[in-house]
SEKENU-207041 format. One record per residue (C-alpha): residue in one letter; x, y, z. Coordinates in nm, 3 decimals. Layout:
% SEKENU-207041
residu=A, xx=X, yy=Y, zz=Z
...
//
This chain:
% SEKENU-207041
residu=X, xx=-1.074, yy=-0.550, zz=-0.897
residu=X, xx=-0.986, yy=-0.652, zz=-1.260
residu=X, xx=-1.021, yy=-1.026, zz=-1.366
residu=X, xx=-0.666, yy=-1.156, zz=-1.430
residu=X, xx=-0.863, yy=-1.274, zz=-1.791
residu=X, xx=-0.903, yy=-0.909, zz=-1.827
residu=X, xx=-0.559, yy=-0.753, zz=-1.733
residu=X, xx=-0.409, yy=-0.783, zz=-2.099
residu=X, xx=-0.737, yy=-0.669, zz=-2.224
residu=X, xx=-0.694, yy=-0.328, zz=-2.002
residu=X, xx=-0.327, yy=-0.339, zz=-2.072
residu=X, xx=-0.331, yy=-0.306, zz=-2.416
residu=X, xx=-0.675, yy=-0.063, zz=-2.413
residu=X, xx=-0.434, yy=0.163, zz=-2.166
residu=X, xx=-0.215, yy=0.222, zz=-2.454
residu=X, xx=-0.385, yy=0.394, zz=-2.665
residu=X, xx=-0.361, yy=0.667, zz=-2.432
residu=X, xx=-0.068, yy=0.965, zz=-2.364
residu=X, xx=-0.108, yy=0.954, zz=-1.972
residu=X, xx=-0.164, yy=0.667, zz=-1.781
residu=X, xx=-0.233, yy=0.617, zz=-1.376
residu=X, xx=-0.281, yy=0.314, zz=-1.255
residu=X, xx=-0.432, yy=0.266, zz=-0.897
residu=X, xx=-0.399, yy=-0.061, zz=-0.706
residu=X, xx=-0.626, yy=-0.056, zz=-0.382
residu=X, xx=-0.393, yy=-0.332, zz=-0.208
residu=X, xx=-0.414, yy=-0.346, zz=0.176
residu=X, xx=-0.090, yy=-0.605, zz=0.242
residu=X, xx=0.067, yy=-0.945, zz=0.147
residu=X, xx=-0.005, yy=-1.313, zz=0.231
residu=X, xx=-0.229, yy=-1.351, zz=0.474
residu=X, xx=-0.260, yy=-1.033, zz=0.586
residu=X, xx=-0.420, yy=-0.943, zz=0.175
residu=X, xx=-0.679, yy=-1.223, zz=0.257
residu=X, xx=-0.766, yy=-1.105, zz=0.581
residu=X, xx=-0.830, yy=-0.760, zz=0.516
residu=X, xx=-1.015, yy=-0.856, zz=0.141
residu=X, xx=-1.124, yy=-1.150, zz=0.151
residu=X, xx=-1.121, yy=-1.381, zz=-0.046
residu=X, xx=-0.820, yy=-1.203, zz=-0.205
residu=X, xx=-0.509, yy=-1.415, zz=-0.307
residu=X, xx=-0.162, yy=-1.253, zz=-0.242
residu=X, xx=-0.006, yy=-1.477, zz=-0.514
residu=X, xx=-0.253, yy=-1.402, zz=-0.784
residu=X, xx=-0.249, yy=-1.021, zz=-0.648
residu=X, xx=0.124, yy=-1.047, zz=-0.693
residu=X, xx=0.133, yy=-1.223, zz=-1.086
residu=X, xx=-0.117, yy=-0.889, zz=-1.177
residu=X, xx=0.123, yy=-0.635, zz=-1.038
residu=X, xx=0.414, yy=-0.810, zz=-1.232
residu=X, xx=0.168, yy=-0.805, zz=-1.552
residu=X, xx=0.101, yy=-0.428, zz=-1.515
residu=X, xx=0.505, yy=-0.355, zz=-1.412
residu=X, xx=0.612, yy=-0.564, zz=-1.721
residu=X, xx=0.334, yy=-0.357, zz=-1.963
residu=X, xx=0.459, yy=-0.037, zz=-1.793
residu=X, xx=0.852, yy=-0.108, zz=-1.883
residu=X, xx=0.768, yy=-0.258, zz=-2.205
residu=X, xx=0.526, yy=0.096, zz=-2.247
residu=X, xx=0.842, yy=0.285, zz=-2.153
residu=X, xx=1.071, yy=0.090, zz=-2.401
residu=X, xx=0.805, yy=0.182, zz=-2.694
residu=X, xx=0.700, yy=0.521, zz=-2.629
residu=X, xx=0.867, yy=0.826, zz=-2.556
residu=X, xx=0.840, yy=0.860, zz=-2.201
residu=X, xx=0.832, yy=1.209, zz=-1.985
residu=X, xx=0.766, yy=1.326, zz=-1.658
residu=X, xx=0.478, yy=1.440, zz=-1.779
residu=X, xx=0.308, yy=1.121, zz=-1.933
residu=X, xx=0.499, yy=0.837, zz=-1.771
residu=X, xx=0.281, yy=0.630, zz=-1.669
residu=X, xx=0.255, yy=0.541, zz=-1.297
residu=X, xx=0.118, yy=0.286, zz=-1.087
residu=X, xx=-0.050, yy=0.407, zz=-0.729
residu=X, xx=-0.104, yy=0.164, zz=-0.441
residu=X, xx=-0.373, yy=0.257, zz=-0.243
residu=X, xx=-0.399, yy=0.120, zz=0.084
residu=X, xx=-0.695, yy=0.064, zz=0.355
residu=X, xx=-0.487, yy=0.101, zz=0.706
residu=X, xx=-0.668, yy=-0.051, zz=0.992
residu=X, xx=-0.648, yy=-0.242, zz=1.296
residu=X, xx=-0.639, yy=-0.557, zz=1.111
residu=X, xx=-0.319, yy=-0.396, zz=0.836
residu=X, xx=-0.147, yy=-0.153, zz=1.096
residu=X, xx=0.121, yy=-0.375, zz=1.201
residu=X, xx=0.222, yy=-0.526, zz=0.815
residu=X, xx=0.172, yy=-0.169, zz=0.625
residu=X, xx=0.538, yy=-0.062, zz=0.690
residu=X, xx=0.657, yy=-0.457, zz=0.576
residu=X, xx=0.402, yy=-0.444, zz=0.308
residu=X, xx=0.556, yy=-0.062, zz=0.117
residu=X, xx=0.881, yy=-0.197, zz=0.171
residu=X, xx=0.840, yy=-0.514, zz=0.003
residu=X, xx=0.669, yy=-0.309, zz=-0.291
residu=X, xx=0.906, yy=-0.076, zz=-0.299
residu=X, xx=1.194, yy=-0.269, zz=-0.310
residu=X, xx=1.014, yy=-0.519, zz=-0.561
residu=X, xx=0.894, yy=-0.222, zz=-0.811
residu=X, xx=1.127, yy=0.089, zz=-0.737
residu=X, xx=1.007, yy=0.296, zz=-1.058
residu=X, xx=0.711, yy=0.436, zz=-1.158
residu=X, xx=0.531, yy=0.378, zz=-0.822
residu=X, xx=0.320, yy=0.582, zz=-0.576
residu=X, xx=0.171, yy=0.565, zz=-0.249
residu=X, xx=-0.157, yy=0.663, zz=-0.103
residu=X, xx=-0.324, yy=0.536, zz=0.233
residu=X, xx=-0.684, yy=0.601, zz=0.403
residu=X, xx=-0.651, yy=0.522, zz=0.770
residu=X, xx=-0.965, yy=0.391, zz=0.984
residu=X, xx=-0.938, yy=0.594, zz=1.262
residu=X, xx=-1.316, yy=0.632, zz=1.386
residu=X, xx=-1.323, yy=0.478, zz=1.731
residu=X, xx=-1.632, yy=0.338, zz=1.698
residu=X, xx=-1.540, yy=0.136, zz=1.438
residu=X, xx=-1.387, yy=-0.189, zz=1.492
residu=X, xx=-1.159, yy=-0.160, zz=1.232
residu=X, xx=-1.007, yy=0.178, zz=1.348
residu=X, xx=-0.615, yy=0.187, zz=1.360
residu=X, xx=-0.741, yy=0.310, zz=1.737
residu=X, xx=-0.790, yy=0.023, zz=1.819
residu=X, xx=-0.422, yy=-0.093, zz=1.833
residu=X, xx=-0.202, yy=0.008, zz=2.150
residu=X, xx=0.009, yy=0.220, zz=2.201
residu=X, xx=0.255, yy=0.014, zz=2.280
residu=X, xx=0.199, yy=-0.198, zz=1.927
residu=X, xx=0.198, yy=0.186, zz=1.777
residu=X, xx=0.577, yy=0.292, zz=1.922
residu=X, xx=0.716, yy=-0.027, zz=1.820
residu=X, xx=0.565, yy=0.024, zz=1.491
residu=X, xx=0.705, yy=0.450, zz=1.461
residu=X, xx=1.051, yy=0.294, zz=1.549
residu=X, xx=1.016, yy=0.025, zz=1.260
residu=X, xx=0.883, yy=0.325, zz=1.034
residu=X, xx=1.183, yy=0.553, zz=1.130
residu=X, xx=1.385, yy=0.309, zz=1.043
residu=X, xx=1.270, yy=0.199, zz=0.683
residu=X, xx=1.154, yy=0.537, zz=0.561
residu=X, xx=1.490, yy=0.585, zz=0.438
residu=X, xx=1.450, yy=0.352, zz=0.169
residu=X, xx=1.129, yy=0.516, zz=0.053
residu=X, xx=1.221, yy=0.768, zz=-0.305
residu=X, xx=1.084, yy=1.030, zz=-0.009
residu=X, xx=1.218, yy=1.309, zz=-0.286
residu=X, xx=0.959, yy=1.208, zz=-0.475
residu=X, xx=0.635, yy=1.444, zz=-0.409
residu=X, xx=0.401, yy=1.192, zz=-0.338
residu=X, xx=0.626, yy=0.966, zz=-0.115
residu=X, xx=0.759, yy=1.217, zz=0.116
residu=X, xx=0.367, yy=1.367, zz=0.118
residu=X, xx=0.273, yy=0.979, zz=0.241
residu=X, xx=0.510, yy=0.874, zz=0.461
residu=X, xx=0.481, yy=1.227, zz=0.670
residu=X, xx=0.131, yy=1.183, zz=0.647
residu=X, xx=0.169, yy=0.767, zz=0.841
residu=X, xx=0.383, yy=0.948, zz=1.071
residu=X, xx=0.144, yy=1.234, zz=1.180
residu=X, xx=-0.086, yy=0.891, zz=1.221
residu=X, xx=0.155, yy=0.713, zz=1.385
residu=X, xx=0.218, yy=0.991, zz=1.666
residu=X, xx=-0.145, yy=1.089, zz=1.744
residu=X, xx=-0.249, yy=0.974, zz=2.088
residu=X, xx=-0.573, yy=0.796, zz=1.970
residu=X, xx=-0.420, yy=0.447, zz=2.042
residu=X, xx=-0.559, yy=0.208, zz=2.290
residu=X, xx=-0.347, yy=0.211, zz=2.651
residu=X, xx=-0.407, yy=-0.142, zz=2.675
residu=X, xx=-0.457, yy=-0.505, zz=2.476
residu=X, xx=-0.846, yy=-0.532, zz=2.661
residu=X, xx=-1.011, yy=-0.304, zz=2.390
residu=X, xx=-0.869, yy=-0.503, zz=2.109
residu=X, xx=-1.094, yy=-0.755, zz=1.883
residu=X, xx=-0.803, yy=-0.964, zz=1.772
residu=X, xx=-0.519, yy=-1.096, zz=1.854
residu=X, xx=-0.172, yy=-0.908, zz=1.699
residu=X, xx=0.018, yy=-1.269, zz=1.671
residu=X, xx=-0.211, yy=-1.446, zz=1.503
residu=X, xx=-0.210, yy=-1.198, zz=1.161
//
């Protein structure tokens, strides 16, 4: 990742150029951001998106913005056993926090033999989590190419029967995230 030092640095570099993406590989919040990167730091994560969502409106305010060179910021996220049950919490929260300008992307883990595979999860941690989906993915811009693209595409993952029937095949323990 970039060096907080570095951020205005990058900011003002970005600038100089008529189309701008800018992709944030960010996996969740708290403690959920330091367990799946450590040593990441949700609060530090946090100050650098407002940074980059402050240079982006202040971009927007100075230059004659289209759909066709606004800039946008992409959050990439890592989904696996460890994330699964915060991803849905986590878009919402950055959603809600940064409603322009922003897109979504996800990889999910979903070899079984690794440990980190959303397969890992059961089932029954999976349906409560497609309910809590349903329910939020209203609030998702889903006209919005990308979105609607994503959020069908953690559906399809949600619904797949590649989930674990029971708790005994799991590494961790789902409270203590």
């Amino acid at each position: 990742g970039v060096q907080t030092c570095a951020l205005p640095i990058l900011l003002t570099l970005l600038s100089q150029f008529k189309k701008i993406g800018i992709n944030l590989s960010l996996d969740g919040m708290d403690e959920v951001a330091y367990i799946q990167r450590t040593p990441s730091n949700w609060k530090q994560i946090e100050k650098n998106v407002d940074l980059i969502y402050s240079w982006v409106n202040e971009y927007k305010q100075n230059n004659t913005v289209t759909s066709n060179n606004k800039p946008i910021v992409l959050i990439n996220s890592v989904v696996t056993s460890m994330n699964l049950h915060h991803i849905v919490k986590f878009w919402s929260y950055m959603f809600k926090k940064y409603p322009e300008n922003l897109g979504l992307g996800f990889s999910p883990i979903v070899d079984e033999s690794d440990n980190h595979s959303i397969a890992m999860v059961p089932k029954v941690i999976v349906k409560q989590l497609l309910d809590e989906f349903l329910a939020v993915k209203k609030q998702f811009n889903v006209e919005h190419g990308n979105i609607k693209m994503q959020m069908d595409k953690f559906e399809y993952w949600l619904r797949q029967d590649i989930y674990a029937d029971t708790f005994d095949d799991i590494h961790y323990m789902i409270d203590q995230l």
